[in-house]
Backbone as CSV, one residue per row, in Angstrom:
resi,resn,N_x,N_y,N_z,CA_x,CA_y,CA_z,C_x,C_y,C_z
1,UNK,64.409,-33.539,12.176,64.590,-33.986,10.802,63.475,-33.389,9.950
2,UNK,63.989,-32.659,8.913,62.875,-32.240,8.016,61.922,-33.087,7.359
3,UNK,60.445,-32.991,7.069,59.429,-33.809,6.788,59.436,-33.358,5.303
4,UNK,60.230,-32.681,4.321,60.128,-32.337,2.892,61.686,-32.731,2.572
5,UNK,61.575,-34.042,1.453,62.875,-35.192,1.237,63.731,-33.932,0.140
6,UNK,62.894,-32.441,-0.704,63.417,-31.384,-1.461,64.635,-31.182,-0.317
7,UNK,64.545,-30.614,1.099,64.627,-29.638,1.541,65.832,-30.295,2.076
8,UNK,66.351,-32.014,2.493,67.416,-32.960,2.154,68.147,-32.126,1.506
9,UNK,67.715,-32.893,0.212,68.643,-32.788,-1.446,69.426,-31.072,-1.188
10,UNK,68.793,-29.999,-1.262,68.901,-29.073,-1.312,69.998,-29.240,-0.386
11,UNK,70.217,-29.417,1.137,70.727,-29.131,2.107,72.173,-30.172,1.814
12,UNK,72.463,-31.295,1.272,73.253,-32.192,0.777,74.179,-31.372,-0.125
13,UNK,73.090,-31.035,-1.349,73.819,-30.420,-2.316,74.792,-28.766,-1.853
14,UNK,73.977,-27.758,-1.355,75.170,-26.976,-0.307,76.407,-27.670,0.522
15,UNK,76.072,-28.738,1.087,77.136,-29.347,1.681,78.541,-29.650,0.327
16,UNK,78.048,-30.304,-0.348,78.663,-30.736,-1.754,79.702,-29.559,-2.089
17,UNK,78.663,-28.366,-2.522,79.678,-27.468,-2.976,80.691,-26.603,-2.092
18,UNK,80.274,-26.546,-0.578,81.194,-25.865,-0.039,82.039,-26.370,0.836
19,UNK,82.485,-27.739,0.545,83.088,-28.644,1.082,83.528,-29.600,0.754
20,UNK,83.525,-29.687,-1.047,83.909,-30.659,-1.569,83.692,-32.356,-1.389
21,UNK,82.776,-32.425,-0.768,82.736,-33.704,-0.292,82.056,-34.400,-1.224
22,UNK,82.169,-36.071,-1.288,80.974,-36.908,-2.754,79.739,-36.688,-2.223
23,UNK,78.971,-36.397,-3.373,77.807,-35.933,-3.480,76.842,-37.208,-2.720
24,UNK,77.011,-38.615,-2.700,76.641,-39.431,-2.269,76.706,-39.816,-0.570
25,UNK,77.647,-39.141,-0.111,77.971,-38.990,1.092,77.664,-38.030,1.816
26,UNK,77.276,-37.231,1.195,76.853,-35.857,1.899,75.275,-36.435,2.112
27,UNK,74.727,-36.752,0.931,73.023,-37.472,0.929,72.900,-38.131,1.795
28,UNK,73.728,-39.233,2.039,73.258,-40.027,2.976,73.671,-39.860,4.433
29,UNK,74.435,-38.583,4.669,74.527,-38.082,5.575,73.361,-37.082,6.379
30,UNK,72.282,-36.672,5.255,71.491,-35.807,5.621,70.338,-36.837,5.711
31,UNK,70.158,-38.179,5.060,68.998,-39.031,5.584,69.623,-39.751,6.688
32,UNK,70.711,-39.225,7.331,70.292,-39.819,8.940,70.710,-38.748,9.964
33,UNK,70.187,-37.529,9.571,69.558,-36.802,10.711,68.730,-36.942,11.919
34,UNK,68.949,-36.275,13.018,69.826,-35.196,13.520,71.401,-36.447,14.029
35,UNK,72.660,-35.931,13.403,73.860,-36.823,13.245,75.010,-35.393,13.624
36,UNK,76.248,-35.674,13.717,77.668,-34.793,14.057,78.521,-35.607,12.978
37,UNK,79.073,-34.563,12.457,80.505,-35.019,11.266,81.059,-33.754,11.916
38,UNK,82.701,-34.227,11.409,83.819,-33.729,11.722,84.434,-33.406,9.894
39,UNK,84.547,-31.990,10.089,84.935,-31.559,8.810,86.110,-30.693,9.414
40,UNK,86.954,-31.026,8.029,88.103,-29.834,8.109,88.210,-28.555,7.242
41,UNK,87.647,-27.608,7.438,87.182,-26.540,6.840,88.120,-25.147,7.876
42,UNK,88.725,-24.409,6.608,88.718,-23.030,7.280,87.594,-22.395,7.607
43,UNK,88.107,-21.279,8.396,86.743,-20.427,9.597,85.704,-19.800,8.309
44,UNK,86.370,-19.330,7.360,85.199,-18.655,6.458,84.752,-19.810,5.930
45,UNK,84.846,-20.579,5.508,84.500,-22.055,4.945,83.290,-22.445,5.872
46,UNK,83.309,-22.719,7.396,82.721,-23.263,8.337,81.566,-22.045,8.387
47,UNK,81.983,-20.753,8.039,80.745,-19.795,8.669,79.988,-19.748,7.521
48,UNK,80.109,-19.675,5.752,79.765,-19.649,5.111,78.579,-20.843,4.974
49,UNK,79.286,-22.186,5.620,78.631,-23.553,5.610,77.487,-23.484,6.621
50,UNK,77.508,-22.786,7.530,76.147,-22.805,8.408,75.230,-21.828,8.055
51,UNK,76.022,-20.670,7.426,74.993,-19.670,6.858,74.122,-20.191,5.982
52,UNK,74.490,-21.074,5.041,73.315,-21.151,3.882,73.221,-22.951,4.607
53,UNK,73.687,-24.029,5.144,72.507,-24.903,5.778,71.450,-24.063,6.458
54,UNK,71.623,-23.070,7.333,70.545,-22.406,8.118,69.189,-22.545,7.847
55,UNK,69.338,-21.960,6.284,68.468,-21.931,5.251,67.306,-23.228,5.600
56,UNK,67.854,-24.396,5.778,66.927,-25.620,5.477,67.049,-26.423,6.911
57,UNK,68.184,-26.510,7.145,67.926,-27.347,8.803,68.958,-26.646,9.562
58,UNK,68.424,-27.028,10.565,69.239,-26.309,11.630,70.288,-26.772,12.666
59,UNK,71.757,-25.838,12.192,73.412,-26.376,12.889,73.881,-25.745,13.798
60,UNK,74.795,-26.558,14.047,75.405,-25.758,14.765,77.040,-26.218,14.946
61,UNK,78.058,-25.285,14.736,78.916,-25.865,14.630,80.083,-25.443,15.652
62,UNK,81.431,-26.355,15.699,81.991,-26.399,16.767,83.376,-26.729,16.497
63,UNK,84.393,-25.051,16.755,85.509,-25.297,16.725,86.308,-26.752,17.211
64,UNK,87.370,-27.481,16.208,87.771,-28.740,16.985,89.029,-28.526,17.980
65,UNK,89.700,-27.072,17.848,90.875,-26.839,18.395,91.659,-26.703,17.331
């Protein structure tokens, strides 16, 4: 879990935009790190989404079938 609450917000707000999700849910998804969500995202969607979290914390993600 990151020790800079910026580096959260930042990482929330990417979630937000490339996944449409409420901005409130994504937040409080990133203050209870290290956690697993199940998103339904196409493959460029999903690769785009780990490329720029990369940036701030670190994923990893996992075809569901």
């Amino acid at each position: 879990k990151p020790l800079n609450q910026q580096v959260l917000l930042s990482a929330g707000n990417i979630l937000v935009q490339l996944s449409g999700l409420d901005l409130s849910w994504c937040r409080d998804l990133m203050s209870r790190l290290p956690t697993s969500v199940e998103l339904q995202l196409y493959d460029h969607q999903a690769y785009r989404l780990q490329m720029e979290l990369q940036r701030y914390i670190p994923t990893q993600l996992s075809p569901l079938s």
